[in-house]
C-alpha positions in Angstrom: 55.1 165.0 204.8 56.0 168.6 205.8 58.5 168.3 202.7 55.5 168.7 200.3 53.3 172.1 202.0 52.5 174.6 200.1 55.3 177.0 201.2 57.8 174.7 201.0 56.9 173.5 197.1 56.6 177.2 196.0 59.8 177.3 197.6 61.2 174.1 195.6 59.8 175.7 192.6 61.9 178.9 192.9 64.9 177.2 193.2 64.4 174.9 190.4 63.5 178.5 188.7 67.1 179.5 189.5 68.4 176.3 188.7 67.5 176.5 185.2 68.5 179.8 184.9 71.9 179.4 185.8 72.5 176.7 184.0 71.1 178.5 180.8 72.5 181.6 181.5 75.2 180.8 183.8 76.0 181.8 187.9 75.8 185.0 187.6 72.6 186.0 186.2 71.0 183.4 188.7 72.6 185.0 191.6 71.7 188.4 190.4 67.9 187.1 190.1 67.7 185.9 193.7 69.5 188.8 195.2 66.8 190.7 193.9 64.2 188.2 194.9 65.5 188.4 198.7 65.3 192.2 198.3 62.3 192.4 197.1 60.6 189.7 200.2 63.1 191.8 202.5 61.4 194.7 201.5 58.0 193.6 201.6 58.5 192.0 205.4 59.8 195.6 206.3 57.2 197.9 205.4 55.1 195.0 206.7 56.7 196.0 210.0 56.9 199.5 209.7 53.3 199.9 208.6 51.8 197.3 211.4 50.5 199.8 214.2 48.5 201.6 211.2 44.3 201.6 212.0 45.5 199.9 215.6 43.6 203.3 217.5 40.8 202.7 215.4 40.7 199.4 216.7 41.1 200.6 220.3 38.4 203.3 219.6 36.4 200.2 219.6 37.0 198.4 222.4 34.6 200.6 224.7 31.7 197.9 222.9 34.2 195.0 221.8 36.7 194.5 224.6 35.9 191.8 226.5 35.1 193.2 229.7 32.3 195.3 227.9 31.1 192.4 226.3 30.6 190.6 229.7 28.8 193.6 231.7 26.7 193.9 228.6 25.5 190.5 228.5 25.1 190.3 231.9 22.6 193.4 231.6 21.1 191.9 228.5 20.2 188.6 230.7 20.9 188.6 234.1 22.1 185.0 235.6 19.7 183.1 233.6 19.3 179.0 234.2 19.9 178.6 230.3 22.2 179.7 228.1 22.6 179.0 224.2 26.0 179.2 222.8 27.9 178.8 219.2 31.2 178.2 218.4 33.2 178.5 215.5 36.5 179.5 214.1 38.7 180.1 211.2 37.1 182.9 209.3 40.8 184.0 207.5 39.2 186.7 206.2 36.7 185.3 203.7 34.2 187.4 204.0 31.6 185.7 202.1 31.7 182.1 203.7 32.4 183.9 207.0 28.7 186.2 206.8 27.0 183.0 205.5 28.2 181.1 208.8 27.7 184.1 211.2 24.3 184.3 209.7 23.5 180.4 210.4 24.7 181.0 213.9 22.5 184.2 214.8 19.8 182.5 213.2 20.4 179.5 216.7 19.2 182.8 218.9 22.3 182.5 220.6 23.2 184.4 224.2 27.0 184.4 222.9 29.2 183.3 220.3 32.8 182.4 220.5 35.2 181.9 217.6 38.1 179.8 218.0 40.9 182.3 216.3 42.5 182.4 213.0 39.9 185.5 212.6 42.3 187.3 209.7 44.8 186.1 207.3 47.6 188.4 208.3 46.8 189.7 211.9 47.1 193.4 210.5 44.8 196.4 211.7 43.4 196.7 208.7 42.1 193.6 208.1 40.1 193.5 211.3 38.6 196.8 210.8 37.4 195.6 207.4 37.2 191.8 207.5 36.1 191.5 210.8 34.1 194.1 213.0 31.6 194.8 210.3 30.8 191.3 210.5 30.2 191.6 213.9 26.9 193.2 213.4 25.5 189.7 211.8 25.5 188.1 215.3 24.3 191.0 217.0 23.3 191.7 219.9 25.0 188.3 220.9 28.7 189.2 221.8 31.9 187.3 220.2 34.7 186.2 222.1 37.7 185.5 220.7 40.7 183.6 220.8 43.8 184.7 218.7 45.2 182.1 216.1 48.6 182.3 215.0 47.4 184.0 211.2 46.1 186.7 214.1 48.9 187.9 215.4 50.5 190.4 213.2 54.1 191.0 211.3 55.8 192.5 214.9 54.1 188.9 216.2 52.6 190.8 218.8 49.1 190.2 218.4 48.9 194.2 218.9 45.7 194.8 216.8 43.9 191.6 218.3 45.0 193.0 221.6 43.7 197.1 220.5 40.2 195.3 220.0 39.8 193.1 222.7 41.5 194.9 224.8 43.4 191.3 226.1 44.0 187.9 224.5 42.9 185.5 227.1 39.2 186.1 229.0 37.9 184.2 231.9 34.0 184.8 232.9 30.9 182.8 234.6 27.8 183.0 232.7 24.6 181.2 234.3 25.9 178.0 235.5 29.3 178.1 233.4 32.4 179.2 233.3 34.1 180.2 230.1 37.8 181.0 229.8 40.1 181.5 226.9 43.3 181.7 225.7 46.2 182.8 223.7 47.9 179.5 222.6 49.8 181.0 219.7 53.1 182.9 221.4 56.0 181.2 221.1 56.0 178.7 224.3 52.0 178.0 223.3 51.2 176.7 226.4 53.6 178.1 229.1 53.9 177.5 233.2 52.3 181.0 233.5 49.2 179.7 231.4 48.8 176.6 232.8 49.2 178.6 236.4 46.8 181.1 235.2 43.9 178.2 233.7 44.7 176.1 237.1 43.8 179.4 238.7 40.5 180.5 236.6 39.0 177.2 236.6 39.3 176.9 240.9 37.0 179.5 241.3 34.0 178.4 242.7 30.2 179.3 241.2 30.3 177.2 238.1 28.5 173.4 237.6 30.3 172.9 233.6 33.5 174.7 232.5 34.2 175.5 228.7 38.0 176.1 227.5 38.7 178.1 224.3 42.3 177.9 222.3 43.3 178.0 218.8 45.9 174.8 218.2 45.0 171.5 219.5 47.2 169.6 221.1 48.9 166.9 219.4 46.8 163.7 221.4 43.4 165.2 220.3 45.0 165.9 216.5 45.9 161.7 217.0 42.2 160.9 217.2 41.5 162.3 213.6 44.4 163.3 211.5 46.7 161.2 209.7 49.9 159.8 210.6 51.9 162.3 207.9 51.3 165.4 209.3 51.3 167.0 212.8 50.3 170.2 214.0 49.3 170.3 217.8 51.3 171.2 220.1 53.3 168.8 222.6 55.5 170.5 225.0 53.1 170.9 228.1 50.0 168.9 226.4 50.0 166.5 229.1 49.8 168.9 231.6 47.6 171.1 230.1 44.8 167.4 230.4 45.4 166.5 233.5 44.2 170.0 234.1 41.5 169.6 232.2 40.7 166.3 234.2 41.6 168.1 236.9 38.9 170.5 236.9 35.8 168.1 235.1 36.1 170.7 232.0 33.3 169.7 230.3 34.6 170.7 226.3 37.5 172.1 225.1 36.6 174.0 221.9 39.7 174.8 219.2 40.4 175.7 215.5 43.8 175.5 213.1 43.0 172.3 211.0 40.3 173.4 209.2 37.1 171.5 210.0 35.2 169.5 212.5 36.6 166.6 214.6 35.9 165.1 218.0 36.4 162.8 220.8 36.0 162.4 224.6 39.2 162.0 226.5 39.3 160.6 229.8 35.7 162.2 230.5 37.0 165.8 228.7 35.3 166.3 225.6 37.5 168.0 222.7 36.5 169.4 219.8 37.9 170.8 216.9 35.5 173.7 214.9 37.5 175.6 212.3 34.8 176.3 209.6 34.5 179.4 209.2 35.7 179.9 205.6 39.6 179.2 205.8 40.8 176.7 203.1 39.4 172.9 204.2 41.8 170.2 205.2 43.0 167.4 203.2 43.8 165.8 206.4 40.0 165.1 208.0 37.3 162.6 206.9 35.5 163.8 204.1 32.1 164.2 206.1 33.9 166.5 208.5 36.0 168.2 206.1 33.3 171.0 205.9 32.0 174.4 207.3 31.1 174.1 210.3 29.7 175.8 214.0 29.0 173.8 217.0 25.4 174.7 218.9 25.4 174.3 223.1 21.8 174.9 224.8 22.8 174.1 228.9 20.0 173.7 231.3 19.9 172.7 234.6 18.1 169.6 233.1 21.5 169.2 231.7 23.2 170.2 227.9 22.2 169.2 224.4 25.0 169.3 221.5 24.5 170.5 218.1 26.5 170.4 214.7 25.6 172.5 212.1 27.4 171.1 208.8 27.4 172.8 205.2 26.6 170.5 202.8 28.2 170.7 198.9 24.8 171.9 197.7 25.4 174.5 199.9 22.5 174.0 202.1 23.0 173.5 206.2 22.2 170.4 208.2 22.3 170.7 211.9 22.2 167.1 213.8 21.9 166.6 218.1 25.4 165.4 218.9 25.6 164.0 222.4 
């Protein structure tokens, strides 16, 4: 029940606080305590505001290597059009660095071509955090390039996704590599998935010169989250979902990849296959199977011979099992 989240029982708690208080003390020392309190979070939220374009050149100053469009004509220097291509996914790093290097390392160790990660990359979406939880972390997949798709802890205290944007230089990407076409999005604004996206994916996924299409977003939509979450909580997205398949059908996308509810979970929809990877160190959800309540990236190898799918789970011991997934 949404009654019972974390927020919300902290929440509970500090009322009861204030409850006991004035009933101890009386009104007016309660009131006097949560005026204070609302200061104190008012406060806090403005300099969060205020201080939110700090390190954001920094992050620009990087974007001649990380934005997206350098990362594309690199790899196409680094290896041409080839006939195969090995990619990872994975997602939800939240800024734990040490789960985060340990999964980055598993996936360079696949000899991937790429990587992508599915968003949720920081905890607060601020400057800073990318410049210290997240570029030098880079380096551990190198020379493989990350792409990246914002998640909603990415986009900042002005919700602008400004320092996402300073790196990458865009929040949505759309590129052929080999036979496939890759294209992400920003599915955390407000509408998450608007007219002008679905116009813009109907668009991107037209083009002609790919055989497989691969779609990247951070929240799932609310039919996929059916297949694998409990009835008690819900955290897709619905306005537009329907649409946003029968695009998906539309075009024969062959995965949609996506992050939020922290795990692994799949299942083919009308010939789409959709799965959720969300790993990458943030808190693991109550809400998945055990067995898939675990770090997590997801390994592609596609070949004109066709594609082979695999999981790469960590186990409680710690160590990693990697299984073909069809």
């Amino acid at each position: 029940m949404k009654l019972f989240r974390k927020k919300n029982l902290l929440w509970m708690m500090v009322l009861l606080a204030l409850a006991v208080l004035a009933r101890r003390m009386g009104a007016v020392p309660a009131l006097a305590v949560a005026v204070m309190l609302a200061a104190a979070l008012g406060g806090l939220y403005l300099w969060q505001w205020a201080t939110a374009g700090r390190g954001v050149k920094r992050l620009a100053a990087l974007r001649e290597r990380h934005g997206f469009d350098a990362m594309v004509t690199a790899l196409r220097a680094r290896h041409g059009n080839p006939e195969h291509a090995r990619f990872v996914v994975l997602g939800d790093t939240r800024n734990n660095v040490p789960v985060a290097s340990e999964v980055y390392r598993q996936a360079a160790g696949e000899k991937p071509a790429l990587v992508f990660h599915t968003g949720d990359i920081v905890r607060r979406g601020a400057a800073g955090e990318f410049l210290r939880n997240h570029v030098p972390l880079l380096g551990l997949v190198s020379p493989a390039p990350m792409f990246c798709v914002p998640g909603n802890h990415d986009q900042g205290a002005r919700r602008d996704f400004n320092a996402f944007r300073a790196l990458y230089g865009a929040d949505r990407f759309s590129f052929d590599f080999g036979d496939c076409r890759f294209t992400g999005f920003n599915n955390c604004a407000r509408e998450r998935v608007g007219s002008e996206t679905l116009a813009w994916l109907d668009g991107e996924l037209s083009k002609p010169g790919a055989r497989r299409r691969y779609v990247f977003m951070h929240i799932p939509p609310v039919y996929f989250e059916e297949t694998f979450a409990g009835k008690d909580r819900r955290r897709g997205f619905k306005k537009n979902a329907d649409a946003f398949h029968a695009l998906m059908r539309k075009h024969g996308v062959d995965e949609v990849f996506m992050a939020h509810i922290h795990g692994y979970a799949t299942a083919v929809l009308d010939g789409v296959r959709y799965t959720l990877t969300a790993g990458g160190g943030a808190p693991l959800s109550r809400h998945l199977a055990e067995a898939n309540s675990v770090h997590n990236y997801v390994v592609l190898d596609v070949s004109p011979e066709g594609v082979r799918r695999f999981v790469a789970r960590r186990r409680g011991d710690g160590a990693w099992e990697r299984q073909e997934e069809g």
